[in-house]
N, C-alpha and C positions, 0 to 999 in steps of 0.2 A: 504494500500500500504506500502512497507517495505522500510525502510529511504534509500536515493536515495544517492551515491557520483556522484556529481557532478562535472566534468572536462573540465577546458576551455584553450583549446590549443591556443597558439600563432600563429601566423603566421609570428613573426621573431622569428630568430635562439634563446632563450632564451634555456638553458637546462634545468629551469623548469617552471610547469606549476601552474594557480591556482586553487585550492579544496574546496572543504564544504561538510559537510554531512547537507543532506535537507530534514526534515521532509515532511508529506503526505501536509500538508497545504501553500508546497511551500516557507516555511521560514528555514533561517539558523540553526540547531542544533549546527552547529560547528562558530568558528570564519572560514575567508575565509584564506587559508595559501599557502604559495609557498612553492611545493617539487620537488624535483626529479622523473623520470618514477620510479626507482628501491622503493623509500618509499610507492608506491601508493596502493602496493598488500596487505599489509596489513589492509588499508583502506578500501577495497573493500571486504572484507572478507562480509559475510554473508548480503550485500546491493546490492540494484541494481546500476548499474555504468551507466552514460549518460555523452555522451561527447558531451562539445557545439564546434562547428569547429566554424573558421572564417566565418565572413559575407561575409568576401571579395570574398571568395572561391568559395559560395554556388549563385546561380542566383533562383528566386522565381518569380513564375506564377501563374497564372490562365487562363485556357484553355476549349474550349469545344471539349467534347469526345462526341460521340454518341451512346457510347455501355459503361455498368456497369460491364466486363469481367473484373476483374484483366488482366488478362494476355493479352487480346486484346488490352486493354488500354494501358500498357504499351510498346505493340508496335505501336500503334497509336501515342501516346503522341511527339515522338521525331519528327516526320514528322509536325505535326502541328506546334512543335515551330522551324521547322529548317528557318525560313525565320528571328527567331530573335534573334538568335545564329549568331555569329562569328566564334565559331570551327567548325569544323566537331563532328556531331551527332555519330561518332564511336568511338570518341574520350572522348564521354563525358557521365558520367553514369547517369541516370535518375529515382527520385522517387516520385511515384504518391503517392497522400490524397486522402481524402476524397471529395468526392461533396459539394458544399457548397449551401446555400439556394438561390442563383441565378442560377444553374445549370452547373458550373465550378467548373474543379476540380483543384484542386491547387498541384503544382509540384515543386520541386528540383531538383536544376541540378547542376552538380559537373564534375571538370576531372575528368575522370580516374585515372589519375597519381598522383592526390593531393589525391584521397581516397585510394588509395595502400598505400602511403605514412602514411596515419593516420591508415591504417591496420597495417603497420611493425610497428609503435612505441605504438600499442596496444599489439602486439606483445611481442614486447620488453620492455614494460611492465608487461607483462602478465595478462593482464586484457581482459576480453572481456565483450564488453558493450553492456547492451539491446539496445539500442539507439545510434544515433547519429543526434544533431539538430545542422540547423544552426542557430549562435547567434541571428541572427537577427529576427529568428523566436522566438525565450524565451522572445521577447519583448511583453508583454502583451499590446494589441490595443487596442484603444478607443473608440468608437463610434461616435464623435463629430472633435473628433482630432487626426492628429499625433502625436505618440507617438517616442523621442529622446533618444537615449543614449548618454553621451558626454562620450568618454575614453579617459580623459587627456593624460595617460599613452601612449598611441598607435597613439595618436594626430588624434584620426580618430572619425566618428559618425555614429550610427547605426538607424534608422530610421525602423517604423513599419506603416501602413496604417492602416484605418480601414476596407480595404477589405481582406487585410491579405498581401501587398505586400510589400518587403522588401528592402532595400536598407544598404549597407557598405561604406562609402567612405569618401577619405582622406579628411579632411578638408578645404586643400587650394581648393577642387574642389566641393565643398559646395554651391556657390554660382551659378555654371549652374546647379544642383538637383534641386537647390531651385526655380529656375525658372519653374523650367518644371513640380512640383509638382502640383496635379490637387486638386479637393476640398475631405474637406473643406480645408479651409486657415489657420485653429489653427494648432499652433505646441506645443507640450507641452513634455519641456527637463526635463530628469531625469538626478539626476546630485551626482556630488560622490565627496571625497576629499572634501576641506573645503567646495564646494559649495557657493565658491563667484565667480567662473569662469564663462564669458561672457558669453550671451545666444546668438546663430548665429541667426539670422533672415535672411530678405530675402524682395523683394518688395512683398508688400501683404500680407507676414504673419504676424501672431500675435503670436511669441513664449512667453511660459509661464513656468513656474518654474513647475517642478511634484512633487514626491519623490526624498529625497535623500537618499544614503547609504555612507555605507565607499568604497566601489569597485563595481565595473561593475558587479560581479558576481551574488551579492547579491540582485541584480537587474533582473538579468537571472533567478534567482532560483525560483521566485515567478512564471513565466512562465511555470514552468511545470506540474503545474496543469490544462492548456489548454486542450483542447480536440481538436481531428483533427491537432495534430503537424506530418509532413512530415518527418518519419523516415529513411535520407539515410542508411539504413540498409536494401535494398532487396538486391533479384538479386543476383547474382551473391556476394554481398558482406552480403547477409542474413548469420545469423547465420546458416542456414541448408546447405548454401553452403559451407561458411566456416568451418562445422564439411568433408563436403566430401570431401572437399581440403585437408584436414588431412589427411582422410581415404585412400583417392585414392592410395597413392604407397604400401596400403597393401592389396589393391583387390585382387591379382594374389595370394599372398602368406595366404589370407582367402579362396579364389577358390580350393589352394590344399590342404589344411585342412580340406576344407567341402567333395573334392572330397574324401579324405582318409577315412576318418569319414563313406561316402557311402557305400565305397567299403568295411571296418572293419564289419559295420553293415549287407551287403548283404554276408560278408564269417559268421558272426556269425550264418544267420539265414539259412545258407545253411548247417552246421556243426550240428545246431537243428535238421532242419528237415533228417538228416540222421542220429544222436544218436534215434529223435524218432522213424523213420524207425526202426531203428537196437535192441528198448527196444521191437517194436509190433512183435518182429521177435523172440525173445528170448521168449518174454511173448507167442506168440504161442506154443515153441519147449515145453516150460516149461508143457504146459498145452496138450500136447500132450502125454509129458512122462509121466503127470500122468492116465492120460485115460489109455497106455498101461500096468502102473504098480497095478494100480485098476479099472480093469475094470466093476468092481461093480457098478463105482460112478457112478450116474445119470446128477447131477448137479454140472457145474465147475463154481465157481462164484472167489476164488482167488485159482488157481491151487498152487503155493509156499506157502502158510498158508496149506491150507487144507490137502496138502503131511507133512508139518512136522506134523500135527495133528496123521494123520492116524499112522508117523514112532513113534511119543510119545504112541501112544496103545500100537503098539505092541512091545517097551520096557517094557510097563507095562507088558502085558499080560507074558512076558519072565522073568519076576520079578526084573525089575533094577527099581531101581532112575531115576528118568525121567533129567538126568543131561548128557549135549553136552560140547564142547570142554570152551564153556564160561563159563557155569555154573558149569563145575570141575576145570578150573582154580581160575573161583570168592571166590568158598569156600574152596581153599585150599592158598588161596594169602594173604589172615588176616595173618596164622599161620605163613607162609613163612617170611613174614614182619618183625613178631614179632619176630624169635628163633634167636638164639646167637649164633657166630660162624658157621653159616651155608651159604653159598653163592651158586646161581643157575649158572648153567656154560650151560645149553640147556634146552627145552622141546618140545615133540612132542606129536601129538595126533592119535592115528589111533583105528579104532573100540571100538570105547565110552571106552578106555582108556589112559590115560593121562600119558607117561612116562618122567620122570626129572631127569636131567642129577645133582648134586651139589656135593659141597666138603663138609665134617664139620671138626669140629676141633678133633672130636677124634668118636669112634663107639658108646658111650653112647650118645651124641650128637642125633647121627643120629637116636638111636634106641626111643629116647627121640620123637623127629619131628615126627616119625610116627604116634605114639601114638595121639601126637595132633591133626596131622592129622585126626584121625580115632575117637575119642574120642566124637565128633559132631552125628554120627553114620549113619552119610549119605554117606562115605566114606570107601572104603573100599582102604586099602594100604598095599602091600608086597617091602618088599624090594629084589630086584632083585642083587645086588651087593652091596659090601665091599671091598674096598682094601685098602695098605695103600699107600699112594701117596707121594710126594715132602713134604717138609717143614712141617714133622710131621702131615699131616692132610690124612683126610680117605676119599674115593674119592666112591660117590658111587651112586646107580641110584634107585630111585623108582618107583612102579607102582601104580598108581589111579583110580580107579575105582567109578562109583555109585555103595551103598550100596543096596543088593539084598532084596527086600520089603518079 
């Protein structure tokens, strides 16, 4: 398990709270320390974050369900305890546990209004926690005894049973709990600060001194190695709802995104299937014209290959250079690159010759670039014009040819 920060909210106005980072074994890593919401983001970084709420807050049961449905259960669950509830069941949010080995399951119960509350200043911290227990649940239970917290600090006591049932309350109202507490009769206080503070007793019991630490917290933290602690974090306040609480105001404008997205991809593949219409239409005509222009051929397997085949014969057979408009450009573009004083101003191509339009700087120039041209002897070049043009230079055209085999 990955070190836990552990966060115990007040439930007076204090503006800040106290921390610890808590190893897997339930013990302090950190001393415990009071911060501010705004220092805590950085704490949280790369840990799990659990926040203990007030006792006072949280109310704790054990009920019997008749059905192991999550979700039936949790609507069952409110009907069952509303006879021992004071609020209204609408008002107030509810989270089931696990079954226990008597066949009850054990529940949390909170406002509404107090869990929003600890939502906004999760918020406004910016932390979001896996968890949220109540304090009185981190109190680790006995078997034999009750188990105490004294929080000098808050002047209040937190109490844990060994069935798992919970109790917060001030301590001048200590002594009606104490009455009505059922068995056993041990009470056994954990105790903080110097740890010479009074132990409350009560008719019948027998309080006894537990552990001590330096704060309540350090106390809590050992608790979280429990199993079967009541995470108020479903429902409506579960982390999956609270990702759609986010999302929701950008449904509409995901909706027209994904709609566009449809319609983008439904014109892409309508625009496919009519270029590939339009390729089986061409690749017919194509293979048509060569049927008409050889009607020799028997077998058309790539009608455009097999027509320039046939047009490079009968160059041959005519005595040229097997050389097209790319192939008289490619071997005459080295020399063009390379000659001095020469600049191309056009070129055109028509019946397997290649005429270029250029300037040079004077007529030996020009008479020079033929030669090059021709020189390879694949090339055949006349010069068609000389003249002399602007700015001292000779303005003039040649003609290229394949050399005749």
């Amino acid at each position: 398990m990955p070190e836990t920060l552990l966060i115990r909210l007040s439930d007076a106005s204090d503006e800040t709270v106290e921390y610890a980072v808590i190893g897997a074994d339930g013990k302090p890593l950190t001393q415990v320390q009071r911060g501010t919401p705004a220092s805590l983001a950085a704490q949280a970084a790369g840990r799990r974050v659990v926040l203990a709420v007030p006792g006072t807050d949280v109310s704790l049961f054990r009920v019997e369900v008749p059905t192991d449905n999550r979700q039936r259960m949790r609507r069952a669950v409110p009907y069952a305890l509303e006879e021992q509830l004071a609020d209204d069941v609408d008002s107030l949010h509810f989270a089931v546990g696990s079954r226990g080995e008597d066949g009850r399951v054990g529940v949390a119960v909170a406002a509404r209004e107090r869990m929003a509350q600890w939502r906004d200043w999760c918020d406004g911290a910016g932390l979001e926690p896996a968890a949220w227990y109540a304090e009185t649940q981190l109190l680790m239970p006995a078997a034999d005894a009750w188990t105490g917290l004294i929080d000098a600090a808050a002047d209040r006591l937190l109490l844990r049973g060994p069935d798992g049932a919970g109790y917060a309350v001030d301590r001048d109202i200590w002594p009606a709990l104490a009455a009505r507490l059922g068995e056993p009769r041990r009470l056994r206080w954990l105790t903080t600060g110097s740890g010479d503070a009074e132990l409350p007793g009560g008719e019948g019991l027998e309080p006894e001194t537990g552990a001590w630490a330096q704060t309540p917290l350090e106390h809590l933290a050992g608790g979280l190695v429990q199993t079967g602690l009541i995470n108020l974090c479903q429902g409506d306040y579960s982390r999956q709802q609270q990702l759609g609480r986010l999302l929701r105001p950008w449904r509409a404008a995901a909706g027209l995104v994904l709609a566009a997205l449809v319609l983008a991809l439904v014109g892409k593949t309508v625009q496919l299937q009519r270029l590939e219409a339009r390729q089986s239409e061409l690749t017919a005509q194509i293979e048509q014209l060569y049927r008409d222009t050889f009607p020799q051929a028997r077998r058309v397997v790539n009608a455009r290959h097999q027509m320039e085949q046939q047009l490079l014969a009968l160059r041959r057979a005519q005595g040229q250079d097997a050389l097209d408009f790319l192939g008289l450009l490619a071997s005459a573009g080295e020399v063009f690159s390379a000659a001095e004083g020469v600049q191309l101003q056009g070129v055109s191509y028509r019946d397997g010759q290649l005429d270029v339009q250029l300037t040079a700087s004077d007529l030996q120039s020009l008479d020079r670039l033929k030669q090059q041209l021709a020189a390879g002897g694949r090339l055949q070049v006349e010069i068609q014009s000389a003249t002399a043009g602007g700015q001292r230079r000779v303005e003039g055209r040649l003609r290229i040819a394949g050399a005749r085999t």
